[in-house]
PDB file of N, CA, C, O and CB in Angstrom:
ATOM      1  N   UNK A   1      13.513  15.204   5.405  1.00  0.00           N
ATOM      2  CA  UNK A   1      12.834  14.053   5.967  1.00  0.00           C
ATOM      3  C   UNK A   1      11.499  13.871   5.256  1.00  0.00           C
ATOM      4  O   UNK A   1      10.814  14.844   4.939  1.00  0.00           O
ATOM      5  CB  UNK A   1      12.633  14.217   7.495  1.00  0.00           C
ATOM      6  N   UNK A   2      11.109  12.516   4.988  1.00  0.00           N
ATOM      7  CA  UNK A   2      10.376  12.320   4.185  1.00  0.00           C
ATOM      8  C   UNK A   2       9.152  11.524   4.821  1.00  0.00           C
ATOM      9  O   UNK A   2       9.436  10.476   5.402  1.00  0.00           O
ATOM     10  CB  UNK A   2      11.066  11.794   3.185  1.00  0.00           C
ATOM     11  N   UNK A   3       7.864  11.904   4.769  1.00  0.00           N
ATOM     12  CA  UNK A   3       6.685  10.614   5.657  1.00  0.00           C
ATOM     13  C   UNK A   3       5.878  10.276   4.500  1.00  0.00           C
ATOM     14  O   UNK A   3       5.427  10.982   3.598  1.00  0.00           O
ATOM     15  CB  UNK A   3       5.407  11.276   7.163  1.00  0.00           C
ATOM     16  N   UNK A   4       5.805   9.104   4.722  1.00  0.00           N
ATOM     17  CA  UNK A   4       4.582   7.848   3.800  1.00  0.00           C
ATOM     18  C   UNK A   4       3.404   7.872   4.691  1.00  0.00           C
ATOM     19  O   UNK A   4       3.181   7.999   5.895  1.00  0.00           O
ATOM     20  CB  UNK A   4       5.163   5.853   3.674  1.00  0.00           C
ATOM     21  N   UNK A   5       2.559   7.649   3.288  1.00  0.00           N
ATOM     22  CA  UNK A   5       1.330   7.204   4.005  1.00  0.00           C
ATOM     23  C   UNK A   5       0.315   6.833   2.877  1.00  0.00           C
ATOM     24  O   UNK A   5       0.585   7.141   1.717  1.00  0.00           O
ATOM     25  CB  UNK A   5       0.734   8.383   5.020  1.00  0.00           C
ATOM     26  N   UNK A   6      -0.680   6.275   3.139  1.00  0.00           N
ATOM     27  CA  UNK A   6      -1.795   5.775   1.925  1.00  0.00           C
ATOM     28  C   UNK A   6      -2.363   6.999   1.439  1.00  0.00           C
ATOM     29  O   UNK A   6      -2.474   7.907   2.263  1.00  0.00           O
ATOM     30  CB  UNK A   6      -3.129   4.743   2.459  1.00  0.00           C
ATOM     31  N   UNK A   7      -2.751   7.204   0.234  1.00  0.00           N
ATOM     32  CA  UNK A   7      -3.371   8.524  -0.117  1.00  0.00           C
ATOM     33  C   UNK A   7      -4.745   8.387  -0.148  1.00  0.00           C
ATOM     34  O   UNK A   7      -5.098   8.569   1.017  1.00  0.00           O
ATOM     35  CB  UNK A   7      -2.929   9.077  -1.407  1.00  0.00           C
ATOM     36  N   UNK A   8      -5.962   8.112  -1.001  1.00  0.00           N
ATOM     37  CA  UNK A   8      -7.487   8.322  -0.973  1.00  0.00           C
ATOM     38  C   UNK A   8      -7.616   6.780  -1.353  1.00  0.00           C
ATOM     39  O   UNK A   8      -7.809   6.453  -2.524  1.00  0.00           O
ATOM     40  CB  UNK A   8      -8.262   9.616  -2.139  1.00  0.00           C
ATOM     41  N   UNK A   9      -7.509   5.873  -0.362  1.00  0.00           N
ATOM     42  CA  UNK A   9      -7.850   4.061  -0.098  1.00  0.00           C
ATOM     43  C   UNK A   9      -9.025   3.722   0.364  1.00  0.00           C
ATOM     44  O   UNK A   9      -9.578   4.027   1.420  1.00  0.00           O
ATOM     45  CB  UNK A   9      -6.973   3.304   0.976  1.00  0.00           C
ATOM     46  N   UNK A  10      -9.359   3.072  -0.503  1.00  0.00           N
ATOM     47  CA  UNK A  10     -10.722   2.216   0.205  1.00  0.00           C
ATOM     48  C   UNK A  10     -10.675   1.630   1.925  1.00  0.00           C
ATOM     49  O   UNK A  10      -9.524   1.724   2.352  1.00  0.00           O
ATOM     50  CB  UNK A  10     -10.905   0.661  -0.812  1.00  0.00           C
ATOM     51  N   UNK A  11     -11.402   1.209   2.696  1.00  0.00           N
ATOM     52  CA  UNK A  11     -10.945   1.083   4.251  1.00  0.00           C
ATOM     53  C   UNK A  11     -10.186  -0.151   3.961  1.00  0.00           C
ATOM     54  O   UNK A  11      -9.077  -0.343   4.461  1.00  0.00           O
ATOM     55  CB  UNK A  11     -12.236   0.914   5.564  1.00  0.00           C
ATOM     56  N   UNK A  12     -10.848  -1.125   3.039  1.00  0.00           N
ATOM     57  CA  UNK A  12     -10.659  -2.558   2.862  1.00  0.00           C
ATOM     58  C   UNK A  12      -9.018  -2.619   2.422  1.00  0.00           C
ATOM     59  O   UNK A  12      -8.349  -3.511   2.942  1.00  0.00           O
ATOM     60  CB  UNK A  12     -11.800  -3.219   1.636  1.00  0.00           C
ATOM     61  N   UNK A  13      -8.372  -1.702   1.491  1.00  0.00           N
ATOM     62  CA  UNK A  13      -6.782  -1.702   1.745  1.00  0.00           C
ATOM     63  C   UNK A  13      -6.069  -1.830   2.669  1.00  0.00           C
ATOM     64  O   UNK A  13      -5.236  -2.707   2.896  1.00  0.00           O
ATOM     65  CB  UNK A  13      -6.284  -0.882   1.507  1.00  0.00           C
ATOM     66  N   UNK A  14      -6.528  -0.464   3.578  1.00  0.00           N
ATOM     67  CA  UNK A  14      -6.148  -0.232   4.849  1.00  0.00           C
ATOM     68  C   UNK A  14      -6.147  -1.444   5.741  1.00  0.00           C
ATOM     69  O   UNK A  14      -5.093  -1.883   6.200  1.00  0.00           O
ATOM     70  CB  UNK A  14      -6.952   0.752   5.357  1.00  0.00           C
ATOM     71  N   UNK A  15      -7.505  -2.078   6.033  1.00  0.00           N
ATOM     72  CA  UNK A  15      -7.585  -3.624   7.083  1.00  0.00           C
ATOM     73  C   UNK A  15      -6.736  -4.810   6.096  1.00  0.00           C
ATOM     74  O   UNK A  15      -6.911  -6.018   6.253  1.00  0.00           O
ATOM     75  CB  UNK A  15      -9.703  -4.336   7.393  1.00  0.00           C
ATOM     76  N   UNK A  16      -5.861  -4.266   5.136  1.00  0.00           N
ATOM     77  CA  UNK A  16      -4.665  -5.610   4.454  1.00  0.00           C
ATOM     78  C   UNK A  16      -3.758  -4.966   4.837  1.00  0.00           C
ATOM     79  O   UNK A  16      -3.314  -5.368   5.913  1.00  0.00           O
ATOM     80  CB  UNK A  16      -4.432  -6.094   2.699  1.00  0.00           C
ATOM     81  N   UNK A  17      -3.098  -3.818   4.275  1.00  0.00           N
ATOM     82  CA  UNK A  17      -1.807  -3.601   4.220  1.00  0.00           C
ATOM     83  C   UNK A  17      -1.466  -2.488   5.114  1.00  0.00           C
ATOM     84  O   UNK A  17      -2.541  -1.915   5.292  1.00  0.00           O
ATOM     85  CB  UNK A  17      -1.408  -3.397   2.911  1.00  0.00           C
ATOM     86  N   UNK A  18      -0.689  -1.960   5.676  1.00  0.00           N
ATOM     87  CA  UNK A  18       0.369  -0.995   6.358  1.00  0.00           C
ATOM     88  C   UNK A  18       1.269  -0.213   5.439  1.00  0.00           C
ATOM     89  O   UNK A  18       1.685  -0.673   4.376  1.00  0.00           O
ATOM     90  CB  UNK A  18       1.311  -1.794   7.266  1.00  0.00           C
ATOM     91  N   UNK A  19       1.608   1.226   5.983  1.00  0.00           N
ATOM     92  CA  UNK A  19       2.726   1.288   5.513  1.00  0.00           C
ATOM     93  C   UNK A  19       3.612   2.117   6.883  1.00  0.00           C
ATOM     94  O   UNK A  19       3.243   2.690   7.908  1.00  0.00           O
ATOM     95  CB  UNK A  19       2.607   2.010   3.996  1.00  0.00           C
ATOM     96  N   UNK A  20       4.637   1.884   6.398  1.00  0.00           N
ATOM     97  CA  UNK A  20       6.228   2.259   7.319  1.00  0.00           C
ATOM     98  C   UNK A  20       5.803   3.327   7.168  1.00  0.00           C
ATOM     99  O   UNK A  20       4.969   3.199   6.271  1.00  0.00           O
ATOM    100  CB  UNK A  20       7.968   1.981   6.842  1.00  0.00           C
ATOM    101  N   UNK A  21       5.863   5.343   7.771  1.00  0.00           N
ATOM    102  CA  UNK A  21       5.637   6.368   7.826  1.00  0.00           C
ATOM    103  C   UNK A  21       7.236   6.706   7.530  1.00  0.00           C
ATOM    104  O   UNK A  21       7.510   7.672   6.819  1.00  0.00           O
ATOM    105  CB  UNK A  21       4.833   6.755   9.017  1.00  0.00           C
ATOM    106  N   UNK A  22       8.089   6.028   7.996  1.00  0.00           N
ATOM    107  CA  UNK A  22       9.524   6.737   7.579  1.00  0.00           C
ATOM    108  C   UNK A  22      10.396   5.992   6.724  1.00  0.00           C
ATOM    109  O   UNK A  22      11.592   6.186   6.506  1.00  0.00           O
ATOM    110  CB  UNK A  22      10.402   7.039   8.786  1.00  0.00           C
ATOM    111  N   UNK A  23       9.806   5.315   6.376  1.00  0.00           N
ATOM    112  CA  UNK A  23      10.497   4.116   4.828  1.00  0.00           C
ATOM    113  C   UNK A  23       9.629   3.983   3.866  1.00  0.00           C
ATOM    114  O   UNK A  23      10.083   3.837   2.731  1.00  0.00           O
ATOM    115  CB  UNK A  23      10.805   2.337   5.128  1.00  0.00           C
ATOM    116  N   UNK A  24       8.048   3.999   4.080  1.00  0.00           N
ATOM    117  CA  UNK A  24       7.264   3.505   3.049  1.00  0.00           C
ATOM    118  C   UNK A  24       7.510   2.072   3.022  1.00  0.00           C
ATOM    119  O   UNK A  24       7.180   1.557   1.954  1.00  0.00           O
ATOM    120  CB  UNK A  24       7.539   4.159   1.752  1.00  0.00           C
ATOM    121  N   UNK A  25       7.966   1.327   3.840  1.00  0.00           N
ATOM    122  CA  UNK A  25       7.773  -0.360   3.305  1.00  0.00           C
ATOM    123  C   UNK A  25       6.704  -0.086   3.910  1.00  0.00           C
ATOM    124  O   UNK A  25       6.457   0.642   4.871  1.00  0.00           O
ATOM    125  CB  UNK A  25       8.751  -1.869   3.756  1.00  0.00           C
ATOM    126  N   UNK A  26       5.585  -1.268   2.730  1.00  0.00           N
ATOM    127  CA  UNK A  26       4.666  -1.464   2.998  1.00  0.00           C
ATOM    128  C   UNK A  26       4.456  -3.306   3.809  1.00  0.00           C
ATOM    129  O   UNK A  26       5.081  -4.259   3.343  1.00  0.00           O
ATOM    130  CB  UNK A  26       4.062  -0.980   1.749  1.00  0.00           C
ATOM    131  N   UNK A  27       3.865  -3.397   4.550  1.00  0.00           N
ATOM    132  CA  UNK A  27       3.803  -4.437   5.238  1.00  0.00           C
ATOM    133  C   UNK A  27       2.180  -4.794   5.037  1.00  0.00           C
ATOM    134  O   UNK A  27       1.297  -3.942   4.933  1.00  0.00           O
ATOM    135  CB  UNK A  27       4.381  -4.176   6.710  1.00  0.00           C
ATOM    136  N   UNK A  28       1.977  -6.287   5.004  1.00  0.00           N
ATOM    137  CA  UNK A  28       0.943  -7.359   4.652  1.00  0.00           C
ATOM    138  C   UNK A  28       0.382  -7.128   6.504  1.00  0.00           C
ATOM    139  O   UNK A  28       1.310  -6.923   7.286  1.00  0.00           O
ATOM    140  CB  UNK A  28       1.769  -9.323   3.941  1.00  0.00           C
ATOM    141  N   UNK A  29      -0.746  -7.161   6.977  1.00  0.00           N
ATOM    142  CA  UNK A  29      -1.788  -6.804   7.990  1.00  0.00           C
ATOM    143  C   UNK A  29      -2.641  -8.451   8.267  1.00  0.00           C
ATOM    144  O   UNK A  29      -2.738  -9.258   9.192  1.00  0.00           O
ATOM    145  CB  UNK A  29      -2.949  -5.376   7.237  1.00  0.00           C
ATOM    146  N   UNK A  30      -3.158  -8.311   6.793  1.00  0.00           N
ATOM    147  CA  UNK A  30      -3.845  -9.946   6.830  1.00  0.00           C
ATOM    148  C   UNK A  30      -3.553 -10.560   5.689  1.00  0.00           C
ATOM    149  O   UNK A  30      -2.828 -10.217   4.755  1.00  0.00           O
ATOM    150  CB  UNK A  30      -5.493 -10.091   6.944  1.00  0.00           C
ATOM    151  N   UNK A  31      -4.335 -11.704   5.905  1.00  0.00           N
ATOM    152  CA  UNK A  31      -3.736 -12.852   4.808  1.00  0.00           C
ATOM    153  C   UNK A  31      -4.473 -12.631   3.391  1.00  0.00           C
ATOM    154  O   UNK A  31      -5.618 -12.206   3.536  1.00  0.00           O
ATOM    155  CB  UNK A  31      -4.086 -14.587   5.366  1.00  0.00           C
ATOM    156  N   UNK A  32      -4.227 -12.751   2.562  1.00  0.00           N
ATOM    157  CA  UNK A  32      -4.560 -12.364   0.906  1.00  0.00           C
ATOM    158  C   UNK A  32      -4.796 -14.045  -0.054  1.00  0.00           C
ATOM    159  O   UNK A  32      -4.021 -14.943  -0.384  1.00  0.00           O
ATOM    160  CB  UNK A  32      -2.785 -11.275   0.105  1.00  0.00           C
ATOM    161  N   UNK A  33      -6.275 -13.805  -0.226  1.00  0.00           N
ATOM    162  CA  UNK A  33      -6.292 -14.767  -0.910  1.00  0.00           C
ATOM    163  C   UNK A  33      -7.039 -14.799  -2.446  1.00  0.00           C
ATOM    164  O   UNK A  33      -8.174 -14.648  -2.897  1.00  0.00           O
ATOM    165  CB  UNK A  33      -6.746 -15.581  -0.050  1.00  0.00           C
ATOM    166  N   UNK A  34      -5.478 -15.134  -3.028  1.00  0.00           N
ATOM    167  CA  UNK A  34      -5.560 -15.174  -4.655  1.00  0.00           C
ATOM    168  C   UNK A  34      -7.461 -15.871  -5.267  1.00  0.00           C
ATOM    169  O   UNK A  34      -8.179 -15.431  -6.165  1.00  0.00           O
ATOM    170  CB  UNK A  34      -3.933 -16.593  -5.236  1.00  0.00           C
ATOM    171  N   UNK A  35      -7.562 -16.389  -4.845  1.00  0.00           N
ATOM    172  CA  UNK A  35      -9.122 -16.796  -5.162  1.00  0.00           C
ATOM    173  C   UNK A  35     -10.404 -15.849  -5.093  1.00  0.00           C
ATOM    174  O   UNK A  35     -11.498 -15.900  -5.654  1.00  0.00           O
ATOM    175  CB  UNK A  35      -9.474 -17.840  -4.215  1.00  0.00           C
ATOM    176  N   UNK A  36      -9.740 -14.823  -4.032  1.00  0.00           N
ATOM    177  CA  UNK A  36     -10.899 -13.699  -3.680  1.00  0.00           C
ATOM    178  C   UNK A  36     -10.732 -12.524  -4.751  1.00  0.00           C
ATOM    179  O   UNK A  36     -11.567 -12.061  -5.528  1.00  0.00           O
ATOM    180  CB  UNK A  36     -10.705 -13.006  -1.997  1.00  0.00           C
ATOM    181  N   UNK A  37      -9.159 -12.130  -4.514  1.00  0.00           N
ATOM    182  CA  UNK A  37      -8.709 -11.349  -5.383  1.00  0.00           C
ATOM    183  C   UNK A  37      -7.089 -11.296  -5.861  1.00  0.00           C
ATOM    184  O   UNK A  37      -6.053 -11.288  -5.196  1.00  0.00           O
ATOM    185  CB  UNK A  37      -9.138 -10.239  -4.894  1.00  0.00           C
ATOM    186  N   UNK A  38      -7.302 -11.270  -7.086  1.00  0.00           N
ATOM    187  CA  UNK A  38      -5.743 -11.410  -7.586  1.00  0.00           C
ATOM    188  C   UNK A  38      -4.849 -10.110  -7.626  1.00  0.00           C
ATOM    189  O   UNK A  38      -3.662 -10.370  -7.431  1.00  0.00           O
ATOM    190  CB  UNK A  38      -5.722 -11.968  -9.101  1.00  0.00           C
ATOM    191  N   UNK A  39      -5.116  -8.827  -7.823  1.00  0.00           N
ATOM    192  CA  UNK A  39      -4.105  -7.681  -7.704  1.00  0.00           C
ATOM    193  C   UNK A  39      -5.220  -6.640  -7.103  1.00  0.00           C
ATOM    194  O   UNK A  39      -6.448  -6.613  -7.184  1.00  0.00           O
ATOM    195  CB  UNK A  39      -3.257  -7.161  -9.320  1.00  0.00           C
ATOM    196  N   UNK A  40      -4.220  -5.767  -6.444  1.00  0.00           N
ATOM    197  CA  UNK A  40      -4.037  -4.551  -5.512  1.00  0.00           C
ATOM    198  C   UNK A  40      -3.848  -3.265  -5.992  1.00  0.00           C
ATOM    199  O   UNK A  40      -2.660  -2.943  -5.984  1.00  0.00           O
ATOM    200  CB  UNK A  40      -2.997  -4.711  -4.725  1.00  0.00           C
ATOM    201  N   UNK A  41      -4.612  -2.415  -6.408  1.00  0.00           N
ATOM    202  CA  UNK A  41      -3.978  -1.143  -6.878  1.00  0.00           C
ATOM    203  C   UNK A  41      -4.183   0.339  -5.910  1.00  0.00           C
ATOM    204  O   UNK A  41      -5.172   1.059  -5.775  1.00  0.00           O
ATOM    205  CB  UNK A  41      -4.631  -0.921  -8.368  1.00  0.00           C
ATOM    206  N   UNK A  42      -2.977   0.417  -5.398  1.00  0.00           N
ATOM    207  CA  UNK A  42      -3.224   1.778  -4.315  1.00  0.00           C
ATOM    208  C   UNK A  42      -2.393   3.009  -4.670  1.00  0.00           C
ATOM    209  O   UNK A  42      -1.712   3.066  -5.694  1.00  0.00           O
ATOM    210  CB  UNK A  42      -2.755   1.411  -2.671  1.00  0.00           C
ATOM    211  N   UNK A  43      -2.478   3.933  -3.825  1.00  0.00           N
ATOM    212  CA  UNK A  43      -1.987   4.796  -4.363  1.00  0.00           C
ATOM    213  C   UNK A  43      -1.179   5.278  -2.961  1.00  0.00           C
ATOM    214  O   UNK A  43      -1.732   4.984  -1.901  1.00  0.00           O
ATOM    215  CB  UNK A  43      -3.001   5.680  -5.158  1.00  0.00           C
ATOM    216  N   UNK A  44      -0.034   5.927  -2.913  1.00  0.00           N
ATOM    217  CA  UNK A  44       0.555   6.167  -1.574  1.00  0.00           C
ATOM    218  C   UNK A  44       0.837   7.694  -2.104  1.00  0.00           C
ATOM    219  O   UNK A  44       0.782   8.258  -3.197  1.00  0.00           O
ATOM    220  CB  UNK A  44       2.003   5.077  -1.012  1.00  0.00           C
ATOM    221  N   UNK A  45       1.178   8.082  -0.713  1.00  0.00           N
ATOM    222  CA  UNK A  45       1.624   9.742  -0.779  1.00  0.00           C
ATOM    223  C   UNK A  45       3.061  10.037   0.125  1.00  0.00           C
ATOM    224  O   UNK A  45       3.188   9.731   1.311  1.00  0.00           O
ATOM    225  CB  UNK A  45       0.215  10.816   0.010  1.00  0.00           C
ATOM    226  N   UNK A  46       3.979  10.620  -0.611  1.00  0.00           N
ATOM    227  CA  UNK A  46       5.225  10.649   0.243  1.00  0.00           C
ATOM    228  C   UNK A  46       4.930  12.510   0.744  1.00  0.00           C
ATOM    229  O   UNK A  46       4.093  13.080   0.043  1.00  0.00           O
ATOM    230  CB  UNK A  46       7.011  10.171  -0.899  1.00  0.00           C
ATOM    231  N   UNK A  47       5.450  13.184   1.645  1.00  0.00           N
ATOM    232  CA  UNK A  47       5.263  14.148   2.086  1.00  0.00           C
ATOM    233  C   UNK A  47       6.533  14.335   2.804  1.00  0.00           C
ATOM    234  O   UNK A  47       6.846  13.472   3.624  1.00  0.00           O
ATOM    235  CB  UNK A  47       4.115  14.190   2.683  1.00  0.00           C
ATOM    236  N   UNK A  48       7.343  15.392   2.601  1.00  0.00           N
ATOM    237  CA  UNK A  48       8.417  16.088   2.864  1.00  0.00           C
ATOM    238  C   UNK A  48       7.867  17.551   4.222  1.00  0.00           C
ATOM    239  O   UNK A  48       6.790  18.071   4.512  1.00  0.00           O
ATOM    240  CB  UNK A  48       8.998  16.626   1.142  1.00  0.00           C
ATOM    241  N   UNK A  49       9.474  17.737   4.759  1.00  0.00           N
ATOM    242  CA  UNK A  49       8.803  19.043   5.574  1.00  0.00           C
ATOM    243  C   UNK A  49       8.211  20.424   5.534  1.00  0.00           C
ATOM    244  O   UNK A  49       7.647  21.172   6.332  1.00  0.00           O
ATOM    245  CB  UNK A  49       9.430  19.335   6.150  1.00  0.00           C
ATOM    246  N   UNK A  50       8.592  20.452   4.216  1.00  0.00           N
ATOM    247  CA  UNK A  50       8.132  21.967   3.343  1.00  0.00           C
ATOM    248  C   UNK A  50       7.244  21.812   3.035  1.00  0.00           C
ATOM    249  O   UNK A  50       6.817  22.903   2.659  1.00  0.00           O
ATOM    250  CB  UNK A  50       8.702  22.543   2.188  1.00  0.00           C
ATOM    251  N   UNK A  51       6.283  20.826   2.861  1.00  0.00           N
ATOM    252  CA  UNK A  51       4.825  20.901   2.033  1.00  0.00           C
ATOM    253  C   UNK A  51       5.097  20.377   1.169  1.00  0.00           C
ATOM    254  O   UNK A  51       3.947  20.118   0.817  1.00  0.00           O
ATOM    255  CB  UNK A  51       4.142  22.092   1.596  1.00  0.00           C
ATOM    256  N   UNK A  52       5.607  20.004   0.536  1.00  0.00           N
ATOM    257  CA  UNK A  52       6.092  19.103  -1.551  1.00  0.00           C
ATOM    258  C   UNK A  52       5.538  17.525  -0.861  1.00  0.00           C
ATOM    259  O   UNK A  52       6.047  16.862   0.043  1.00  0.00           O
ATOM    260  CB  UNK A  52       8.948  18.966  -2.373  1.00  0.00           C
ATOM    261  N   UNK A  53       4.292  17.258  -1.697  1.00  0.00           N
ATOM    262  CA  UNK A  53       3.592  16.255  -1.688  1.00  0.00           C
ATOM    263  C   UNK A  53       3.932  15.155  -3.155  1.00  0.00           C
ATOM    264  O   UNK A  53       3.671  15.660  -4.246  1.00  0.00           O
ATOM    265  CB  UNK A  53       2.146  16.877  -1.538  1.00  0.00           C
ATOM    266  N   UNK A  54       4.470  13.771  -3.150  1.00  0.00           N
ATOM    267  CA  UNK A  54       4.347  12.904  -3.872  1.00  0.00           C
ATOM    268  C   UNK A  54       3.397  12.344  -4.135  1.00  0.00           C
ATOM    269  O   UNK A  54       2.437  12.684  -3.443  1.00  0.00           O
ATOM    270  CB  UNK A  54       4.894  12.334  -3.700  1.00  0.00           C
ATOM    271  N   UNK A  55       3.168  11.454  -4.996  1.00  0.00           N
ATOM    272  CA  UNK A  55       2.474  10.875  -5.125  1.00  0.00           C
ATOM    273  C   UNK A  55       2.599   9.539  -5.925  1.00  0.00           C
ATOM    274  O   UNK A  55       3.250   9.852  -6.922  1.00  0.00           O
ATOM    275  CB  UNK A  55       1.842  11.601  -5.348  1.00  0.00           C
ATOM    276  N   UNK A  56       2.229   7.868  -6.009  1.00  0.00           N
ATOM    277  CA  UNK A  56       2.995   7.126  -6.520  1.00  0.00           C
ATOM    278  C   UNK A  56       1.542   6.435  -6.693  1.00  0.00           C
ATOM    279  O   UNK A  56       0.591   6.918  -6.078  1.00  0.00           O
ATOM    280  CB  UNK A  56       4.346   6.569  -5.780  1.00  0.00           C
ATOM    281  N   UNK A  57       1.354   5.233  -7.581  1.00  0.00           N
ATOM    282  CA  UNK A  57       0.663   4.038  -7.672  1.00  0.00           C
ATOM    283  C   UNK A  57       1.487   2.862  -7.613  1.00  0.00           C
ATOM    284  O   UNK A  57       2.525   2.596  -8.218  1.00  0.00           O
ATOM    285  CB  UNK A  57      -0.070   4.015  -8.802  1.00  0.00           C
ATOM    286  N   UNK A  58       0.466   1.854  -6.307  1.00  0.00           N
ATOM    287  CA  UNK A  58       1.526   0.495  -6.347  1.00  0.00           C
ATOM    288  C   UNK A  58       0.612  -0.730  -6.377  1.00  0.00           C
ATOM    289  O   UNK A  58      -0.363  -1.059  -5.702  1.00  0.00           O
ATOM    290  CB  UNK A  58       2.629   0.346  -4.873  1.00  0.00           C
ATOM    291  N   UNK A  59       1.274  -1.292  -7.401  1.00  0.00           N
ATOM    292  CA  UNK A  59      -0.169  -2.807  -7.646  1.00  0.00           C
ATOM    293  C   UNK A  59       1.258  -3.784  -7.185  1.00  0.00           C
ATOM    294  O   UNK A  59       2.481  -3.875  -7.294  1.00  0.00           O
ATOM    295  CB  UNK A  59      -1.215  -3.323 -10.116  1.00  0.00           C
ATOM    296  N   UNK A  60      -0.271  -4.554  -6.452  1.00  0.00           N
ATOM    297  CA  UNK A  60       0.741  -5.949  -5.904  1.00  0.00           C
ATOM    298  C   UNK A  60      -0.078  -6.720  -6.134  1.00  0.00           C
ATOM    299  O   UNK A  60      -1.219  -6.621  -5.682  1.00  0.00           O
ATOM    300  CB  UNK A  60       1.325  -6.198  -4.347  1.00  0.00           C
ATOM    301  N   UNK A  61       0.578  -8.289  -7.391  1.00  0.00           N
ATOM    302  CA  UNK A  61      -0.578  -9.156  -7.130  1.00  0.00           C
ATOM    303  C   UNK A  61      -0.066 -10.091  -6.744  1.00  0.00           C
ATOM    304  O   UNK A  61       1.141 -10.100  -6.500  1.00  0.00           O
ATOM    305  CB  UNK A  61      -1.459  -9.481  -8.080  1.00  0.00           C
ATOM    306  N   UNK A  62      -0.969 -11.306  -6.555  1.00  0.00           N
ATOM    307  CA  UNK A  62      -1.183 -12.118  -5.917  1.00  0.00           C
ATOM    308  C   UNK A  62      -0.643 -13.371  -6.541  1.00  0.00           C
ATOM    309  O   UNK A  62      -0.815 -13.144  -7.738  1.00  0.00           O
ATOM    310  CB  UNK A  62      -2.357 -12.024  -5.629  1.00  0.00           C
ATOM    311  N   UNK A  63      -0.152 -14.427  -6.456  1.00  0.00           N
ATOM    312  CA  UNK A  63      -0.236 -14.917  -6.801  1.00  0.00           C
ATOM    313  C   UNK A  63      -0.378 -16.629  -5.983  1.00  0.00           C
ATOM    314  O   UNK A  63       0.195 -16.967  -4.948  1.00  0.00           O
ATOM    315  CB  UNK A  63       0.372 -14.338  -7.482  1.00  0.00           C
ATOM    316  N   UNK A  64      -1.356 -17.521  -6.872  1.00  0.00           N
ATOM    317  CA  UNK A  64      -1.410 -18.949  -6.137  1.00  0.00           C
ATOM    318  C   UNK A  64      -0.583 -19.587  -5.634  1.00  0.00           C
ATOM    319  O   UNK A  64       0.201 -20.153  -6.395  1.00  0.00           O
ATOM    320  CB  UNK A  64      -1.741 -19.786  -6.700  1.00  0.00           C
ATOM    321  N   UNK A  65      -0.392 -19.781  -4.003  1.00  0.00           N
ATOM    322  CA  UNK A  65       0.764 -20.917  -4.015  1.00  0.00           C
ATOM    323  C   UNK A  65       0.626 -22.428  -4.442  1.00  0.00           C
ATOM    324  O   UNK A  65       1.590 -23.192  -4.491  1.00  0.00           O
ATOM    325  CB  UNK A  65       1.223 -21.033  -2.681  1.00  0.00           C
ATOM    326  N   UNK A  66      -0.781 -22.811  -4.772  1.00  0.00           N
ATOM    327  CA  UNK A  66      -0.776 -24.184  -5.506  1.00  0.00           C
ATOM    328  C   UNK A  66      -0.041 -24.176  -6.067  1.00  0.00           C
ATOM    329  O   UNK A  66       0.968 -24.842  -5.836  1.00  0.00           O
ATOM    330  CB  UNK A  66      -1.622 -24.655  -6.209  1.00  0.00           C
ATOM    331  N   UNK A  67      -0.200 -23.357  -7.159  1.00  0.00           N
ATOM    332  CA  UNK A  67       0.478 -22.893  -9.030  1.00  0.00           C
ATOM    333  C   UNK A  67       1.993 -23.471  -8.619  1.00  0.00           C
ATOM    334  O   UNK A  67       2.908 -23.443  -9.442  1.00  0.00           O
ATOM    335  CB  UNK A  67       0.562 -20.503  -9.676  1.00  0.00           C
TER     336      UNK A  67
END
C-alpha cells in the first residue's frame, strides 16, 4: 500500500492544489490564473509501508482560455 503526499511545498501550492493520499490524483483547490502565473513546479512524495520513500516532480501549466 502506497500514500501520497506533497513533499517540501511552499504554503501557496498547498492553498491551490490537493492531493488524493491513496491515488495521488492531484485535485485543483482554487482557481489558477494564467495571467498571475503560467506553470507549477512541485514535488510529491509516494511512501510505502516499509519505509521506501519516492519521490517525483510535477509541473502543470496553465494555460489561457482566451487563446
Amino acid at each position: 500500500r502506497v500514500f501520497y503526499s506533497f513533499g517540501n511545498v511552499p504554503d501557496a501550492i498547498r492553498r491551490l492544489f490537493t492531493v488524493e493520499s491513496e491515488t495521488g490524483e492531484i485535485r485543483l483547490v482554487a482557481s489558477l490564473d494564467f495571467e498571475e502565473k503560467n506553470k507549477y513546479i512541485f514535488g510529491l512524495e509516494a511512501r510505502d509501508g516499509g519505509g521506501l520513500t519516492g519521490h517525483c516532480e510535477v509541473q502543470i501549466d496553465v494555460t489561457d482560455e482566451n487563446d
